[in-house]
C-alpha positions as CSV (number, residue, x, y, z in Angstrom):
1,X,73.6,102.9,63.9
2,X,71.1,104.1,61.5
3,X,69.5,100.8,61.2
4,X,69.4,100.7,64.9
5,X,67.3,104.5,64.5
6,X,64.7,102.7,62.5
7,X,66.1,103.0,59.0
8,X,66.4,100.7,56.4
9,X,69.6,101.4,54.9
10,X,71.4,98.9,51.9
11,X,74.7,99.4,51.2
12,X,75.7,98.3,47.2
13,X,78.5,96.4,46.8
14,X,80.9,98.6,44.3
15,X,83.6,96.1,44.9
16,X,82.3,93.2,43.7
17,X,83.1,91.6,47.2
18,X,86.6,92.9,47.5
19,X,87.8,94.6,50.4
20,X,90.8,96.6,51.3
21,X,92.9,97.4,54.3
22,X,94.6,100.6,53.0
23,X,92.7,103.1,50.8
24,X,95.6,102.7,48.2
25,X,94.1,99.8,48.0
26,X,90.8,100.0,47.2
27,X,91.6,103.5,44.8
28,X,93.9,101.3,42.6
29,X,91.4,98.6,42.4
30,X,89.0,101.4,41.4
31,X,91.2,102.2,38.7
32,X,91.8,99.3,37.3
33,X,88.0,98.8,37.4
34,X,87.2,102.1,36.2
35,X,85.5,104.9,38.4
36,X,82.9,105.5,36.1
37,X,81.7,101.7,35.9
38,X,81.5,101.7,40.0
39,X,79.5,105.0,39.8
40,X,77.5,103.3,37.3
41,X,77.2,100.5,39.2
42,X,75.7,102.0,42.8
43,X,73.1,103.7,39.9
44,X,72.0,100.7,38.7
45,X,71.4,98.9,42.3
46,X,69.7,102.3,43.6
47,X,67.3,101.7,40.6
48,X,65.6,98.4,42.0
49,X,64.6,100.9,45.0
50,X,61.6,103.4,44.9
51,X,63.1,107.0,44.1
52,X,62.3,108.9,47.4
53,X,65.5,107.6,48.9
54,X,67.9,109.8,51.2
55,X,71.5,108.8,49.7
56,X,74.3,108.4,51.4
57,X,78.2,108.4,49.9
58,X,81.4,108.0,51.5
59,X,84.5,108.8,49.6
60,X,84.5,107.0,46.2
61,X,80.8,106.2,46.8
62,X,80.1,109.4,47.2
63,X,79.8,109.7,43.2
64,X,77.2,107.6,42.9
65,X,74.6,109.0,45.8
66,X,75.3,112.5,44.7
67,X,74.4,111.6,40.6
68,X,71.3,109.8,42.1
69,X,70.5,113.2,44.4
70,X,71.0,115.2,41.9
71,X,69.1,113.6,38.9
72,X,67.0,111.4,40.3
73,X,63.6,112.8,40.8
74,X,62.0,112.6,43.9
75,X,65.2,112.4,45.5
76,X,64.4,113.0,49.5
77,X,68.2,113.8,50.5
78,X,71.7,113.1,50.2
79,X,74.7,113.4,53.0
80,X,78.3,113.4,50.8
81,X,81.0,112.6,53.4
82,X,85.0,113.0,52.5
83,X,84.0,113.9,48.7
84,X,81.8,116.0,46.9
85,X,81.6,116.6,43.1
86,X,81.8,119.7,41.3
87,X,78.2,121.1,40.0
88,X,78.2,121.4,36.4
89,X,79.4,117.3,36.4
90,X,76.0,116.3,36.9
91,X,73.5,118.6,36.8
92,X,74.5,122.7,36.8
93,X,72.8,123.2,40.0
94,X,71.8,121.2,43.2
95,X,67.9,120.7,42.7
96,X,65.8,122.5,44.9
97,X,64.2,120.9,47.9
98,X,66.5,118.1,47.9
99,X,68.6,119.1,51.6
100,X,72.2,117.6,51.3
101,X,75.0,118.0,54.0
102,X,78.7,117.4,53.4
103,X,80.9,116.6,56.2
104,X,84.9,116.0,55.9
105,X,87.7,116.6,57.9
106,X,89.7,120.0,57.1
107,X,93.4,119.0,56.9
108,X,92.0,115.9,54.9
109,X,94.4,115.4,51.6
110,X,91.7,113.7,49.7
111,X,89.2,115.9,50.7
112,X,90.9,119.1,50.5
113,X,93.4,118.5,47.9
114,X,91.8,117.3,45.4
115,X,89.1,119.5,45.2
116,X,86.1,117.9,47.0
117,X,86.2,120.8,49.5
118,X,86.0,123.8,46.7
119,X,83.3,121.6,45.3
120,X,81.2,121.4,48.8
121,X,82.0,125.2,49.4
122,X,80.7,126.0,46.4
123,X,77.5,124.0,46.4
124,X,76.9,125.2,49.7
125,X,77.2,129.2,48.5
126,X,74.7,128.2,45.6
127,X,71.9,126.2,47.5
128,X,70.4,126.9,49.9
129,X,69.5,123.3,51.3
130,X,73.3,122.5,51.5
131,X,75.3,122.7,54.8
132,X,79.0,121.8,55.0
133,X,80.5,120.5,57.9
134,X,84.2,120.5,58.8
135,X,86.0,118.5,61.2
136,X,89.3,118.7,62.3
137,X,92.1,116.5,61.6
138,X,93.5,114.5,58.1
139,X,91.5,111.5,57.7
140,X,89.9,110.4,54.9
141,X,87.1,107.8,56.5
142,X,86.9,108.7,59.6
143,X,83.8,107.5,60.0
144,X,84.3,103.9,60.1
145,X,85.2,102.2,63.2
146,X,87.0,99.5,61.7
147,X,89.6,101.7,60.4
148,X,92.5,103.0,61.8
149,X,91.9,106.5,60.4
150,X,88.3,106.3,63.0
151,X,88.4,109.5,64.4
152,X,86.6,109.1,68.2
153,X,85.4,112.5,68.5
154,X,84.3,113.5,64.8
155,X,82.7,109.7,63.9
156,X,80.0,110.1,66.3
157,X,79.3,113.9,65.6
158,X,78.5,113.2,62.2
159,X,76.4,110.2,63.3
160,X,74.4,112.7,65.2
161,X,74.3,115.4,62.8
162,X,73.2,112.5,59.7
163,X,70.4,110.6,62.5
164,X,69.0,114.9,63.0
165,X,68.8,115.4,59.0
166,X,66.8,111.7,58.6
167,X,64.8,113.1,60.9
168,X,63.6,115.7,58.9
169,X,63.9,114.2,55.9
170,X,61.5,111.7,57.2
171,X,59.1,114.7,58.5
């Protein structure tokens, strides 16, 4: 859908091909991989880009996008959906003029449970560029229509809401 907006959008490979039907799946690949090495990874492919990139992360790859956001320079945006790390990780605070919104669902035990949610609240309290944006119901990517956790009322709102924050990031 964003391509269809007019945006060029490349989505690194993390997975080295692999994919996964269940997100046990894919996390236990991760950890046999090693988190660190596919965060390092999606920094390394984002460097063979110019810097003034919007980036966007979903769950695991959310890592990645908001390292780049935050230490990059020249950094335009980031959207963290279904994770968001804790400031202090990469940088102490979220640099300013970079806008970045986090969306995730609020009974979502990823999201919530393990802290991504405390991380997002806080960013949000401490920058003024970040908005949160909670939707209801449990699932962890419920943003991709493929899966069976799509959520068919929540997808397309944050569709909407990330297609209105290009805009202005593009402005």
């Amino acid at each position: 859908m964003l391509r269809e907006a007019g945006h060029t959008v490349t989505v690194p490979d993390l997975y080295d091909g692999h994919t996964f039907m269940h997100i046990g799946d894919g996390t236990a690949y991760a950890e046999e991989t090693g988190f660190q090495e596919l965060e390092d990874a999606g920094v390394r492919i984002a460097g063979r880009f110019p810097p003034n990139l919007v980036y966007i992360g979903f769950s695991l790859g959310v890592m990645p996008a908001q390292r780049l956001a935050q230490t990059r320079p020249g950094a335009r945006g980031a959207v963290l959906v279904s994770g968001c790390v804790p400031l202090g990780v990469y940088a102490d605070t979220w640099p300013a003029g970079v806008p970045v919104q986090i969306h995730g669902m609020d009974a979502d035990p990823i999201f919530v449970d393990e802290g991504d949610l405390s991380a997002a609240e806080n960013l949000v309290e401490t920058s003024a560029d970040a908005e949160l944006f909670l939707y209801p119901g449990s699932s962890h990517l419920f943003a991709d229509i493929s899966l069976e956790d799509y959520d068919e009322t929540a997808a397309p709102a944050l569709t909407a809401r990330v297609l209105e924050f290009l805009a202005l990031t593009d402005a």
